[in-house]
N, C-alpha and C positions, 0 to 999 in steps of 0.2 A: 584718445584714440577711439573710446567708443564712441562719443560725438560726431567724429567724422564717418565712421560706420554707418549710422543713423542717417547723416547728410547723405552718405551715398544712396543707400535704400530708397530715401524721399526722391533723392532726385530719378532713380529708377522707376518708381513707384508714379512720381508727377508729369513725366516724362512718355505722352502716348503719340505724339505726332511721328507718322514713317513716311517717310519720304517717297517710298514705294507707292503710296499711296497715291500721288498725282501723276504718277508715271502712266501710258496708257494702258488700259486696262482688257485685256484676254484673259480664254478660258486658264487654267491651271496646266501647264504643260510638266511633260514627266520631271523628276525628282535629279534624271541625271541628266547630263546635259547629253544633246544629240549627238550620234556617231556619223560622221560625213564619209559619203559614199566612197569608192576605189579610185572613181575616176575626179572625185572632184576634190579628195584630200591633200592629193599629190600641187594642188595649186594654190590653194587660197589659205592664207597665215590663220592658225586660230585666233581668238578672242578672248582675253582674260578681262572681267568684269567684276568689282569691288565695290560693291555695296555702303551706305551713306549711315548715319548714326539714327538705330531704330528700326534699320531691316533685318531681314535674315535672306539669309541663301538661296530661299523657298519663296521668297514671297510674289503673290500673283505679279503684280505688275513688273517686278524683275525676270519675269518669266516670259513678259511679252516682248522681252528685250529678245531673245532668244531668234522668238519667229522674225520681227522686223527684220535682224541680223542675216537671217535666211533666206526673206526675202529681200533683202536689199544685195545681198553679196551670196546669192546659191552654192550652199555646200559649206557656209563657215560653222566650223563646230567653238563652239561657245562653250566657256569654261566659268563658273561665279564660285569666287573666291568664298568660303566656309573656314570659320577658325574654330566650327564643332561641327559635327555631322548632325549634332540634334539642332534644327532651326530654333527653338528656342533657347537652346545656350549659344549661339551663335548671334543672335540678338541683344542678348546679356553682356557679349563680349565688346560689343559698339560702345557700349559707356566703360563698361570694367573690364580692366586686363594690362597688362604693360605691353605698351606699344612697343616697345627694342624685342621683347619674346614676339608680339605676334606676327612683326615683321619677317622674325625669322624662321618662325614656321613655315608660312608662306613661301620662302624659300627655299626651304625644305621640301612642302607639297609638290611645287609647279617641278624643281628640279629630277624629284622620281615620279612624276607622272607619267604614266605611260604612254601618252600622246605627244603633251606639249611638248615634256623630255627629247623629245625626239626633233621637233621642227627646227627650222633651222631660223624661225624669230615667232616672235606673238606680238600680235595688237592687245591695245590691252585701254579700257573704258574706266575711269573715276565718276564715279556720283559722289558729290559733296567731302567727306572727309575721307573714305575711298581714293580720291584724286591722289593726295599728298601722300597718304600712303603707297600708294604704287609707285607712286614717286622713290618714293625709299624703297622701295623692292629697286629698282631701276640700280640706285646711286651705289646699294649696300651690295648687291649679289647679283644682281641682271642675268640667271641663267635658266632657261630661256633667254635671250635677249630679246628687249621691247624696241620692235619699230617702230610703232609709231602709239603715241602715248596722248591722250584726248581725256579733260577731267570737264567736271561740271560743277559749276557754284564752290570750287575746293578752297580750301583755306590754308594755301599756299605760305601765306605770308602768317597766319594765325588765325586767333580770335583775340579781340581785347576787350568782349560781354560774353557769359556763358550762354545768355539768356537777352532776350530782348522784352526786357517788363515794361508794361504798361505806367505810365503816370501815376498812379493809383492803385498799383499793384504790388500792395505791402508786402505778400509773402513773399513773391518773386524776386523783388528786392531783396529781402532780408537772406533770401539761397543764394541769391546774387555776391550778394555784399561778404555773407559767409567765407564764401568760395575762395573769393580773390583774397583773404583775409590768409585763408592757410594753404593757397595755391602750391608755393616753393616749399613745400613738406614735403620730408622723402615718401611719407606715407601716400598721401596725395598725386605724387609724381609718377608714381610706380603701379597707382592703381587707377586713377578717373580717365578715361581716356580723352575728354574735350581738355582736361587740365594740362598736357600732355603739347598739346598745341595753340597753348593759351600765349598769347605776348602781350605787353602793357609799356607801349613807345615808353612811357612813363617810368618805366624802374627794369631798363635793359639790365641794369647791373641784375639783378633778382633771376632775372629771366635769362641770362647769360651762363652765370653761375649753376641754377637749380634746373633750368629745362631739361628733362629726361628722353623728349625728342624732337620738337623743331628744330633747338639751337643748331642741334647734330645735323642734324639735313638738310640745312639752311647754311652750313658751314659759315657760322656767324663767328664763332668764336676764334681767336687768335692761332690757333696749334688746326690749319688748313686740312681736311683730308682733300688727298691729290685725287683718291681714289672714285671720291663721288661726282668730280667734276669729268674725268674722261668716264666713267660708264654715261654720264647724263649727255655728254656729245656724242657718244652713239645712237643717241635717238635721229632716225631719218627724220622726223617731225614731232613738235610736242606744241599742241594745241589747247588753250586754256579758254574754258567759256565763261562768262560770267552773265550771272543774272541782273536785266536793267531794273526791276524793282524788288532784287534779294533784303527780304526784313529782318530772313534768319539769320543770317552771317552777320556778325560786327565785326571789323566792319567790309562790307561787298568786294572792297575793292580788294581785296586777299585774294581773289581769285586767276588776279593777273600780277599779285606779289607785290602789290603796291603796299606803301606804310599810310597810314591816316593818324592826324593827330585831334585829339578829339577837342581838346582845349582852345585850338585855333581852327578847327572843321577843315584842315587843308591835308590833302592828297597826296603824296609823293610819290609820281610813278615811277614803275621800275628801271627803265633806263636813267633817272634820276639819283638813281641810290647807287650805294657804293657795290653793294652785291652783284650790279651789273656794272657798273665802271673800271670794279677789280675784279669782276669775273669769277668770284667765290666757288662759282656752280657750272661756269660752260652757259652758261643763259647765251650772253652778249656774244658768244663764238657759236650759239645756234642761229641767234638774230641776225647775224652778219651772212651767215648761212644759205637766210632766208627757211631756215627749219624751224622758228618758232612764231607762232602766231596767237593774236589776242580776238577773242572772239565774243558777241555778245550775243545772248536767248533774252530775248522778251519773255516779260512774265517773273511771276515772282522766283523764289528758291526754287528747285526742282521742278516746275511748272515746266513739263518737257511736251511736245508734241506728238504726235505720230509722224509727220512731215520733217520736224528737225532732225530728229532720230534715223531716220532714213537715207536722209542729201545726208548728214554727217558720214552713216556707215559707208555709204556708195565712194563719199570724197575721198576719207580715208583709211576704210578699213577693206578696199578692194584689192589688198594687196597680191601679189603674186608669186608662186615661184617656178623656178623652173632647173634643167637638175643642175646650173650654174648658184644655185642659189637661191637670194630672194631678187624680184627682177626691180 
């Protein structure tokens, strides 16, 4: 156990790239989020946004998320999800924390807040593993409920690399190599949080048995929750972007819940697999819908615009209500 302690440290310690960081970049906006005016509350759905592995709550460029959001859709009060109020334990909790608790916090928070509590749905934005996560606020507790649900770069379907090491990158490898070695440990399962959403086509059984939380919200496993499939069809829309040149993700194509096999380099996408042929999730009864869409950002991992960000929030975060509800 102490070994694995050690492993985590390093990997916290080796571990400086944020995502936040290629996001576009304004001044530091206040600490809470904006309160939307009298007259413009009463219409437009708030915003709940979840933060990618390596941000915090606070960080500049998730800040500039805020004003776009404002100026794209006037008057949306924006909400960024914090699993500490201190930004740097809230960054900590990106890699370490058991994902089934932090889920439920979340749950907990959005439920007695005094705003969202209150609307009658939220939109709600995924950066990278962010995405999946919302996802499971969705599936597990949906209160608030989420209209419409927009992730980026998310790893949907997993990760089957922690890391993407270089040719010649002994250590990397060797953290690597580590990792996957003592992945299905309860120790592991309950605390790494990338280990949490790791999958390896390769040894489903491992990953069936020991996953702490994709198996669960990927309803892979044999004993169905009914429950995750009808909240995730109350999504009026669930829109998934993936990055054309993502090198972070292994593999990319998890962002549209596809499986890749590494052994053979071949692809299976999502209406291919059984998860949407039997329906596990409500996917295929979104699809048919016409409420779920696949979507592609040029550029690498997080590599976001100012312009995407923008048509994004206009397209689908211009929701509205009116006192019949949402319209």
């Amino acid at each position: 156990m102490k070994r694995t302690v050690e492993l985590l440290a390093g990997i916290f310690r080796l571990t400086t790239f944020t995502f936040a960081a290629l996001l576009p970049q304004r001044p530091l906006f206040p600490a809470t989020a904006s309160q939307p005016t009298s007259s413009e509350s009463s219409t437009l759905l708030p915003l709940v946004v979840w933060h990618g592995l390596g941000d915090n709550y606070k960080a500049d460029g998730l800040r500039s998320i805020e004003s776009i959001a404002n100026t794209s859709n006037p008057g949306t009060y924006t909400y960024f999800i914090r699993l500490d109020d201190d930004p740097s334990s809230d960054r900590t909790a990106t890699f370490l924390g058991n994902l089934t608790e932090q889920v439920s916090k979340v749950c907990t928070d959005l439920a007695s807040h005094p705003i969202l509590s209150k609307a009658p749905a939220i939109n709600a934005l995924g950066f990278s593993q962010g995405g999946q996560f919302l996802r499971a606020y969705v599936e597990r507790c949906n209160r608030p409920p989420v209209h419409t649900l927009v992730t980026f770069g998310s790893q949907h379907n997993g990760i089957s690399e922690f890391q993407n090491c270089g040719p010649n990158d002994w250590l990397c490898r060797s953290w690597d190599g580590y990792l996957k070695r003592n992945t299905w440990s309860h120790f592991v399962q309950s605390r790494l949080v990338p280990a949490q959403y790791y999958r390896d086509p390769e040894d489903l059984e491992g990953y069936l048995e020991n996953s702490n939380f994709l198996a669960d919200i990927n309803n892979e496993r044999e004993a169905r929750n009914a429950t995750y499939m009808e909240n995730l069809k109350t999504l009026h829309r669930f829109v998934m972007y993936i990055f054309s040149e993502d090198e972070t993700v292994v593999p990319k194509e998890s962002a549209w819940f596809a499986d890749y096999n590494e052994t053979s380099d071949e692809v299976t996408w999502l209406k291919d697999r059984k998860i949407y042929k039997e329906d596990w999730l409500g996917l295929k009864w979104l699809d048919e819908k016409e409420r779920l869409e696949f979507k592609i950002a040029e550029g690498k991992h997080m590599q976001l615009s100012e312009k995407l960000l923008s048509d994004t929030f206009k397209q689908y975060f211009g929701t509205k209500t009116n006192s019949n509800g949402v319209e």
